[in-house]
C-alpha positions as CSV (number, residue, x, y, z in Angstrom):
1,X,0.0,0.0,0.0
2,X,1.0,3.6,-0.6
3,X,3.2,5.1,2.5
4,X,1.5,7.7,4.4
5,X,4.2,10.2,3.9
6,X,3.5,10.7,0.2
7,X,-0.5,11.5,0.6
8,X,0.3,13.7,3.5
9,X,2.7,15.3,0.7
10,X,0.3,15.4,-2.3
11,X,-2.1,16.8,0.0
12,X,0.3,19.8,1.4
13,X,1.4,20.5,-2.0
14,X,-1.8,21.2,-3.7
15,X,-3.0,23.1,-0.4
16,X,-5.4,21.3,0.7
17,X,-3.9,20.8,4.5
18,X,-3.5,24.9,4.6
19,X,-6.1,24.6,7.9
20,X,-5.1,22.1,9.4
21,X,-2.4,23.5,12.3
22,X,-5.9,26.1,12.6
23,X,-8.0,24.3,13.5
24,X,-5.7,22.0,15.9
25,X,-4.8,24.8,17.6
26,X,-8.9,26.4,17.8
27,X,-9.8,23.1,19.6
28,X,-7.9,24.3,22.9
29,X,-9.6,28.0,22.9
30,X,-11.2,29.1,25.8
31,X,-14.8,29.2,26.4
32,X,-15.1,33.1,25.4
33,X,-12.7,32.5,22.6
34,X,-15.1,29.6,21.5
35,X,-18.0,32.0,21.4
36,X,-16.2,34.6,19.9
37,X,-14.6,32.9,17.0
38,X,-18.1,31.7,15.8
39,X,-19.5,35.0,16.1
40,X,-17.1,36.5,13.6
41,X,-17.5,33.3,11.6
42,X,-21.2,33.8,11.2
43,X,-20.9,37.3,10.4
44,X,-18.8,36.3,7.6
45,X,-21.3,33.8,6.2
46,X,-24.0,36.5,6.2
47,X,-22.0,39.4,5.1
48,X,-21.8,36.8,1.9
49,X,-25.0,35.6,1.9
50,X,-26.1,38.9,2.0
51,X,-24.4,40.3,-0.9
52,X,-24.2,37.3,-3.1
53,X,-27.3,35.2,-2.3
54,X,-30.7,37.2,-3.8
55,X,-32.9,34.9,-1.5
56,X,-30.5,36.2,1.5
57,X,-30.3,39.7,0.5
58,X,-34.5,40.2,0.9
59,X,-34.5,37.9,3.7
60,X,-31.5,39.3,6.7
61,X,-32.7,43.4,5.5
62,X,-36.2,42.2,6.8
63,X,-35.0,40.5,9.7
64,X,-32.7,43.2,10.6
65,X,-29.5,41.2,10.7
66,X,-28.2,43.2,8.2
67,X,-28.7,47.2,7.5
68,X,-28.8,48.9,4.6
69,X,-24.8,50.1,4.4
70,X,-24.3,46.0,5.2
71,X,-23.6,46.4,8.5
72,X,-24.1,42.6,10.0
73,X,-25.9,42.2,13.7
74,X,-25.2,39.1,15.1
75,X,-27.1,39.7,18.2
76,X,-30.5,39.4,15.9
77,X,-29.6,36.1,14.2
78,X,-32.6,34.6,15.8
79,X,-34.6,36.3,13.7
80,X,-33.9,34.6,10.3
81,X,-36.3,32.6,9.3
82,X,-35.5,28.9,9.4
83,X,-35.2,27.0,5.6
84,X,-37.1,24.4,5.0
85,X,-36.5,21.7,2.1
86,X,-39.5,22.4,0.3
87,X,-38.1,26.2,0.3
88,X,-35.1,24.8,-1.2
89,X,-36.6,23.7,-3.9
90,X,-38.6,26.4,-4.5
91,X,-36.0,29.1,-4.7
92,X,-33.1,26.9,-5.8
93,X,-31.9,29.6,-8.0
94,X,-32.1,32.5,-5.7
95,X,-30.4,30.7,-3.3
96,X,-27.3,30.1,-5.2
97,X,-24.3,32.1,-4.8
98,X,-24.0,34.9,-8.2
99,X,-20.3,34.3,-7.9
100,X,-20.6,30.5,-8.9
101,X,-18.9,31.4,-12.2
102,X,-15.5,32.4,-10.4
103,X,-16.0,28.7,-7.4
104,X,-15.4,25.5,-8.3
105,X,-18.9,23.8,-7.2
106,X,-21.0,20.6,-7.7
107,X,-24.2,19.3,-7.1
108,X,-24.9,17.1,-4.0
109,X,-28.0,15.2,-3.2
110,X,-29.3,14.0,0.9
111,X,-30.0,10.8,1.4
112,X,-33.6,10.9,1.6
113,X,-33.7,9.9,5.0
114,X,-36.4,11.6,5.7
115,X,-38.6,10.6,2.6
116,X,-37.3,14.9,0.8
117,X,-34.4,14.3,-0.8
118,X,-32.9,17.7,-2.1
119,X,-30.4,19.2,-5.0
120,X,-27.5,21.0,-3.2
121,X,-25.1,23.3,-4.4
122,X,-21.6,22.1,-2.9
123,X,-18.1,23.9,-2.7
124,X,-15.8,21.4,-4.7
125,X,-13.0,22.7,-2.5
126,X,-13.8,23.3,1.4
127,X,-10.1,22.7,3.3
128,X,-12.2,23.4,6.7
129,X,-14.4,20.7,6.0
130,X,-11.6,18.8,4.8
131,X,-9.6,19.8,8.3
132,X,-12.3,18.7,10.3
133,X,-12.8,15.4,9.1
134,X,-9.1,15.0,9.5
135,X,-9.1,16.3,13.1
136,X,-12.3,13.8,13.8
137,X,-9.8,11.0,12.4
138,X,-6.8,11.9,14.9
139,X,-9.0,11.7,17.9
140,X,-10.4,8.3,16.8
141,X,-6.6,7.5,16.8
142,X,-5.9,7.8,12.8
143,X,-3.5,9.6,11.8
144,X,-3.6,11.1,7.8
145,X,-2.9,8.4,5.2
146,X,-3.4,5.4,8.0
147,X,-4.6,2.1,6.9
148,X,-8.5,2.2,6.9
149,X,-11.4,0.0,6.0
150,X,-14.9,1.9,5.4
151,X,-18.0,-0.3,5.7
152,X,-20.4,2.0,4.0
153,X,-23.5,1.7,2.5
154,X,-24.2,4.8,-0.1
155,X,-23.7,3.4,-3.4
156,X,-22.8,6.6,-4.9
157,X,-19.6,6.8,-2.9
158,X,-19.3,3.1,-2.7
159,X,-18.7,3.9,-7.0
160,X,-16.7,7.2,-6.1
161,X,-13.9,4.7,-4.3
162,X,-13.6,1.2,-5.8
163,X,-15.5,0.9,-9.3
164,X,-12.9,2.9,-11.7
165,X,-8.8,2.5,-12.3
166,X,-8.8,6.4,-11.0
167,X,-10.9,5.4,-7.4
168,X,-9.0,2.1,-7.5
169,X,-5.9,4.6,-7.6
170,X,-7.3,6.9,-4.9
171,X,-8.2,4.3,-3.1
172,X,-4.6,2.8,-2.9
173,X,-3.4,6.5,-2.3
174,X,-5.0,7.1,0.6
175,X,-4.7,3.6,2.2
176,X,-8.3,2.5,2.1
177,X,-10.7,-0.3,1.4
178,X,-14.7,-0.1,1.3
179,X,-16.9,-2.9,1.8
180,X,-20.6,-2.8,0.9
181,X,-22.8,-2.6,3.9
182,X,-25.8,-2.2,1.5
183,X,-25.1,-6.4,1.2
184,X,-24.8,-7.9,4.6
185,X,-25.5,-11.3,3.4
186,X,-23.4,-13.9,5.8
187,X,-21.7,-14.7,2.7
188,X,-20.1,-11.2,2.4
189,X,-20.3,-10.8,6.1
190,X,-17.5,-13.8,6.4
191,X,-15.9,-12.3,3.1
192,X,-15.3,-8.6,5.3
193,X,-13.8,-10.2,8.5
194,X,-11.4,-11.8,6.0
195,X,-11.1,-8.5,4.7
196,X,-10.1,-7.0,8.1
197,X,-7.8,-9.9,9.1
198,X,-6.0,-9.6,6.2
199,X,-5.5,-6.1,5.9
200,X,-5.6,-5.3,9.4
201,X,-6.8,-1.7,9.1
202,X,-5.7,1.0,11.8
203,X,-9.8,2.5,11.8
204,X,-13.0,1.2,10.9
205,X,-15.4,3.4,9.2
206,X,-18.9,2.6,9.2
207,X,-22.1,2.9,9.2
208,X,-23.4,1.9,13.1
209,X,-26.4,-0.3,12.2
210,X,-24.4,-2.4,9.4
211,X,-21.0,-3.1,11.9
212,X,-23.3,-3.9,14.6
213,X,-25.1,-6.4,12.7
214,X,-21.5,-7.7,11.2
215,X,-20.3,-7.8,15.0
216,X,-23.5,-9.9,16.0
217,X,-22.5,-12.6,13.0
218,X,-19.0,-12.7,14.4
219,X,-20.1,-13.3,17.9
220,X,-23.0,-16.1,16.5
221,X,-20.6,-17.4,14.1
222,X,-17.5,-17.8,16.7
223,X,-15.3,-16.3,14.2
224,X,-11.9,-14.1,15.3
225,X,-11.4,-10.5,13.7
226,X,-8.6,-8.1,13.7
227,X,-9.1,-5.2,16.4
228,X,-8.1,-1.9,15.2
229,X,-6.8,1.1,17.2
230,X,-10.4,2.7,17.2
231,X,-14.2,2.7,15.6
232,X,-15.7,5.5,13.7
233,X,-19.7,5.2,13.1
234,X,-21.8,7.4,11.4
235,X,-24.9,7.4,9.5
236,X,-27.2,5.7,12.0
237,X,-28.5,6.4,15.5
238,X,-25.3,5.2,17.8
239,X,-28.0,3.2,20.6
240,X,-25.5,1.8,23.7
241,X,-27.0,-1.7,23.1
242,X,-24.8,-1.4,19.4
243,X,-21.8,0.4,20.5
244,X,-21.1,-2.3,23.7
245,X,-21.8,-5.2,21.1
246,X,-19.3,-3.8,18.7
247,X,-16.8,-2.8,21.2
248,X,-16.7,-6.3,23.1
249,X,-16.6,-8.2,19.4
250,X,-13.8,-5.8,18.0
251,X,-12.0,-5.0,21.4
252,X,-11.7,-1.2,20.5
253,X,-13.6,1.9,21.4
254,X,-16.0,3.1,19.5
255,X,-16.3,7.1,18.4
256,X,-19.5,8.5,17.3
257,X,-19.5,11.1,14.7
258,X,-22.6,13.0,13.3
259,X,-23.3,14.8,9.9
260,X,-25.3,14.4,6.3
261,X,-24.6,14.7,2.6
262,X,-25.8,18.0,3.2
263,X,-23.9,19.6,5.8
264,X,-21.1,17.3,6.1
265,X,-19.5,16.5,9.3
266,X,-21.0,18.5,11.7
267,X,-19.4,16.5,15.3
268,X,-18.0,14.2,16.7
269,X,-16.9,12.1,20.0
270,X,-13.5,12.5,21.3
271,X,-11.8,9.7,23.8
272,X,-13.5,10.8,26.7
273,X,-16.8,9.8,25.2
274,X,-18.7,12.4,27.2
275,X,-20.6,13.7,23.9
276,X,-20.0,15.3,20.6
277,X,-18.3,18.3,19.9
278,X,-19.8,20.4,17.4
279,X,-16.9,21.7,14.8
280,X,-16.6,25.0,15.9
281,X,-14.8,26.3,12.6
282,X,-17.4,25.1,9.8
283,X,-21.0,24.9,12.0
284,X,-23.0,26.8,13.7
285,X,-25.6,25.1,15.5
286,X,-28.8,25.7,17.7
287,X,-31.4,22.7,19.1
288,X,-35.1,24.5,19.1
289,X,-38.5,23.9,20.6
290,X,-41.2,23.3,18.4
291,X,-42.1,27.2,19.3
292,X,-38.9,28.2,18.2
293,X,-36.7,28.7,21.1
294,X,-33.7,27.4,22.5
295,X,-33.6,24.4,24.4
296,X,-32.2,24.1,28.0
297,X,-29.6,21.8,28.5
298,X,-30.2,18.0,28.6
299,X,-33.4,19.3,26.7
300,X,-34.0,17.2,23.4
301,X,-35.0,19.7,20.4
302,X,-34.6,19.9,16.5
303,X,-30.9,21.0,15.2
304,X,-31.1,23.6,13.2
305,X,-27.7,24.2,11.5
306,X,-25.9,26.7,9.7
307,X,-22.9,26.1,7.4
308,X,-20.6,28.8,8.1
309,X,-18.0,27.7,5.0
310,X,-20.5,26.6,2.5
311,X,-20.7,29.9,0.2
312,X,-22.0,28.5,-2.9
313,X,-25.3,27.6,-1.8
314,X,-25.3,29.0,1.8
315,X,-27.4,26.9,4.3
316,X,-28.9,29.1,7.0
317,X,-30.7,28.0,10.1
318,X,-31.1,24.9,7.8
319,X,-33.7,22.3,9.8
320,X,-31.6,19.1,9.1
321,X,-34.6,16.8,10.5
322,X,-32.6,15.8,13.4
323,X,-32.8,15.6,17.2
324,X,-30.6,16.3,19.7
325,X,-29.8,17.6,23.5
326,X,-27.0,20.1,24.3
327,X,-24.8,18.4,27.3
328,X,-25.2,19.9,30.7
329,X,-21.1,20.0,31.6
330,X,-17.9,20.3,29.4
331,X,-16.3,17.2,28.6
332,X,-13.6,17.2,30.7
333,X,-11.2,16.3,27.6
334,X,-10.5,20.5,28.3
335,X,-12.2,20.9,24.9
336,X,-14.8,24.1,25.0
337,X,-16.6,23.7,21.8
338,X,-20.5,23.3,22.3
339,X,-21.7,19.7,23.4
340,X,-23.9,17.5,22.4
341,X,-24.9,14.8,24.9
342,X,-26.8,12.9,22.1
343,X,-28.3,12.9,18.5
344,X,-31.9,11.0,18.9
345,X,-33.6,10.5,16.0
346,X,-35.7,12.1,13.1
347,X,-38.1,14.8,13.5
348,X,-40.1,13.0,10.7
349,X,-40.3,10.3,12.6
350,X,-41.9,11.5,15.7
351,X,-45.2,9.8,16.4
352,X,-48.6,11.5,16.7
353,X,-50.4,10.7,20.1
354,X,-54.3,10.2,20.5
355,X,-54.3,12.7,22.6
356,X,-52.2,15.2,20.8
357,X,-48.8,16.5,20.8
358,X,-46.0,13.8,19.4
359,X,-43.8,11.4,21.1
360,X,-39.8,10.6,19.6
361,X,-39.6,7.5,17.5
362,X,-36.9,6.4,19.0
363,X,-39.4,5.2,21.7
364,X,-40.8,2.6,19.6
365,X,-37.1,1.1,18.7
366,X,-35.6,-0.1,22.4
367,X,-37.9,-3.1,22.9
368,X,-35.7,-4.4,19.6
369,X,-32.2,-4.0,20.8
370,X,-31.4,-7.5,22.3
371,X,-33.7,-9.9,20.4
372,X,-31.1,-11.6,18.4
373,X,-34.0,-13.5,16.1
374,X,-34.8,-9.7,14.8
375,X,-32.7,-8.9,11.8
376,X,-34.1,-5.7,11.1
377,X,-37.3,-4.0,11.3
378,X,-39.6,-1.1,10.7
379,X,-42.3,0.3,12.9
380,X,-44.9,1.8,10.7
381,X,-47.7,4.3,11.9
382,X,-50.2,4.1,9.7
383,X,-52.8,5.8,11.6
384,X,-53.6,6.9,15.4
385,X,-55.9,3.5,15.1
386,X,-53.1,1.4,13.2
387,X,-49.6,0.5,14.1
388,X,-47.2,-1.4,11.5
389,X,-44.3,-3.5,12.6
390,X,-42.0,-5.2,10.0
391,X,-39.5,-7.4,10.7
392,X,-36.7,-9.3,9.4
393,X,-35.9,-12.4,11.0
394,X,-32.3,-13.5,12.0
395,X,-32.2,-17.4,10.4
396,X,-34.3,-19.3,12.2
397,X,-37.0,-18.3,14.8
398,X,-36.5,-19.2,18.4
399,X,-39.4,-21.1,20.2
400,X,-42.8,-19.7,19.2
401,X,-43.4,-19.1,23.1
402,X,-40.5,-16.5,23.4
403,X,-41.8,-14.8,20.2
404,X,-44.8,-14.3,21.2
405,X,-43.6,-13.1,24.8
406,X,-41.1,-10.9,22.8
407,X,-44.1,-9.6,20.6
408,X,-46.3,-8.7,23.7
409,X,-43.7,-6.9,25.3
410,X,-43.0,-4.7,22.2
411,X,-46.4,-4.0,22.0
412,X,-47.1,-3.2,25.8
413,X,-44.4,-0.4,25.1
414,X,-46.3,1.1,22.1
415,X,-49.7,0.7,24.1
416,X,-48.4,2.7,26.9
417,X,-48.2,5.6,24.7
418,X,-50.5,5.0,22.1
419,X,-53.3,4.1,24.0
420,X,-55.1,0.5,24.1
421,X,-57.1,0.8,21.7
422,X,-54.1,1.1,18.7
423,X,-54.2,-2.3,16.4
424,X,-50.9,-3.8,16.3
425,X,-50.2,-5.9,12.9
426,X,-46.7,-7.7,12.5
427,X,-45.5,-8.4,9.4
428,X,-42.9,-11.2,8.9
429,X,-40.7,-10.0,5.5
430,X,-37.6,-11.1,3.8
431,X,-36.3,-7.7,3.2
432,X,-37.5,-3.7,4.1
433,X,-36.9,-1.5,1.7
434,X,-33.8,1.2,2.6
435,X,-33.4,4.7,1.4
436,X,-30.9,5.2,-2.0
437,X,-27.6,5.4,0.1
438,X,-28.5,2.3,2.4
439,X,-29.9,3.6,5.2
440,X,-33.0,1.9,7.3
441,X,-35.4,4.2,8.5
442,X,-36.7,2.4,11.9
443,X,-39.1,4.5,12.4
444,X,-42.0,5.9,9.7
445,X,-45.1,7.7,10.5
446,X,-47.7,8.9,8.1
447,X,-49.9,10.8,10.6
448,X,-49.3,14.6,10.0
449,X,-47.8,16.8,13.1
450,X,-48.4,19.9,12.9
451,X,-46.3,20.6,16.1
452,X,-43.4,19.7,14.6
């Protein structure tokens, strides 16, 4: 494989690592340097927006945020109204950058997660972005150009790295190897620990739900696998139930890192595993009620995020779909950079109660974590009256007794909250269909909430 040295060299020569030493030394500022640096960071990304964005230049006059002579005022930030997807769409145009012709830009696409997949406008070249991620990787003990296997499941990058002689090139240059996690067959499941043993990578990339299942088969199947210096997951909701079961299988600790195709990385654990910093230099974040205001520590609200070195298609109190809770002390790693204690689930996915108001879907997900005859599976509310469950099973069923007991008790836990009057229908399938880069939505409900 390619030495480190030389990627670390191709990297520094073409500029790419200019932030780098920044943004290694802005991880040990000090509270009021913290809230300072983003401050003048924001201002920058509305001073831009302002003057180069038309649906920006309308939107911060009214608000206030920015005078007429462009003056910016942070203070009123609040203000700005929050930008939805379907906004997105609707003023694509006039919420691209005028200077496009003088950037070097492409389009990016989310996930679809959350059932609205969206065009985006991307900087081709972000070295703060790129700075983070690499920061990210030195905390989960990987150092630039470091052996690494990725067990990812978007196709599109799954292409990006391995299907051409250029990705197979890149991919050889920067020491990597991706496995599909969009096929977790055991077939290919026993193909990827031979993978790992052989290749015996210094980081694991991947997406939580897919190593979690690929842990399970090598604890089931009484297999041995390499154990790497440290675990990065991403994509799915990190529960405790996965990260102990991949931590005892691999025998390395597991970092959690948060983002989306649309914002990129946003955060991410550092080995005291007391929450996720937020990347100081490229977001800005705030966690909302439903009416709008900020959340209390230990609170769980909606992220709303704003991209403070995306300038093509600026993304302004951007409501990403996700929740979260702010932590309620510093991590004690001496890191001030704002918190969070954990990332909970989908805004779309909250469920509607009887009675009114909505309740996090994550609720309906614990009663799964242990039952090693579930595969995978998808709770479904059809209705206030009607409750769906899919599931996969895992090979063969267990004892129809302890399915049934298992059954009763997941749907005591919806009951509780959904009243006892909710039919429950279970649905025994052979696969559930996933989103276009792999990802399993646990949670689905089709009752509008107009709360949220």
């Amino acid at each position: 494989m390619t030495n480190p040295l030389f990627y670390k060299l191709r990297l520094t020569v073409d500029g790419r690592l200019s932030k780098l030493d920044s943004v290694r030394r802005m991880q040990w500022l000090p509270p009021d340097a913290v809230e300072e640096l983003q401050k003048d960071l924001l201002a920058r990304l509305l001073q831009h927006a302002h003057t180069h964005v038309p649906y920006y230049h309308r939107v911060l006059e009214l608000a206030g945020v920015v005078a007429g002579g462009g003056q910016v005022d942070v203070a009123r930030f609040d203000r700005v109204p929050l930008l939805e997807k379907k906004l997105i769409r609707e003023h694509f145009d006039d919420l691209s950058s005028d200077d496009l012709a003088r950037r070097k830009w492409g389009y990016s696409f989310s996930g679809g997660s959350t059932g609205e997949p969206i065009r985006i406008i991307h900087d081709a070249r972000d070295d703060w972005s790129r700075a983070m991620i690499i920061l990210f990787d030195e905390w989960s003990g990987r150092r630039l150009g470091e052996k690494q296997i990725g067990l990812w499941g978007a196709r599109r990058d799954l292409q990006n790295h391995g299907g051409s002689v250029r990705a197979r090139f890149r991919q050889r240059l920067r020491n990597q190897v991706w496995l599909d996690a969009f096929a977790m067959t055991p077939d290919a499941m026993r193909e990827y620990v031979e993978v790992i043993n052989r290749y015996e990578p210094k980081r694991i990339l991947a997406y939580a739900g897919s190593l979690y299942e690929l842990a399970r088969f090598i604890e089931r199947e009484g297999l041995s696998v390499y154990s790497p210096v440290g675990i990065m997951t991403s994509a799915d909701t990190l529960q405790p139930a996965k990260r102990a079961t991949i931590e005892r299988v691999f025998r390395a600790p597991v970092y959690n890192r948060y983002g989306s195709r649309e914002v990129a990385t946003v955060a991410s654990e550092c080995d005291h595993h007391e929450g996720l910093h937020v990347a100081v230099p490229t977001h800005f974040l705030e966690i909302l009620r439903p009416d709008g205001r900020p959340t209390e520590p230990g609170e769980t609200g909606e992220i709303v995020v704003s991209c403070l070195t995306m300038l093509a298609m600026p993304l302004i109190r951007y409501r990403i779909g996700d929740l979260a809770a702010w932590a309620e002390h510093p991590c004690s790693c001496g890191r001030f950079w704002p918190l969070l204690s954990e990332v909970s689930g989908r805004v779309s996915d909250s469920f509607a109660l009887p009675g009114g108001g909505t309740i996090i879907g994550g609720f309906f997900t614990s009663p799964f974590w242990g039952l090693d005859w579930v595969d995978r599976f998808q709770v479904v509310q059809e209705s206030l009256e009607l409750l769906r469950i899919l599931i996969v099973p895992f090979g063969e069923l267990p004892p129809r007794q302890q399915v049934e007991a298992d059954l009763r008790e997941i749907d005591h836990k919806a009951r509780s909250v959904l009243g006892d009057n909710v039919e429950i229908v279970h649905e025994f399938v052979k696969e559930i269909e996933v989103s276009t880069t792999g990802k399993l939505r646990h949670t689905i409900s089709k009752v509008s909430s107009p709360e949220l």
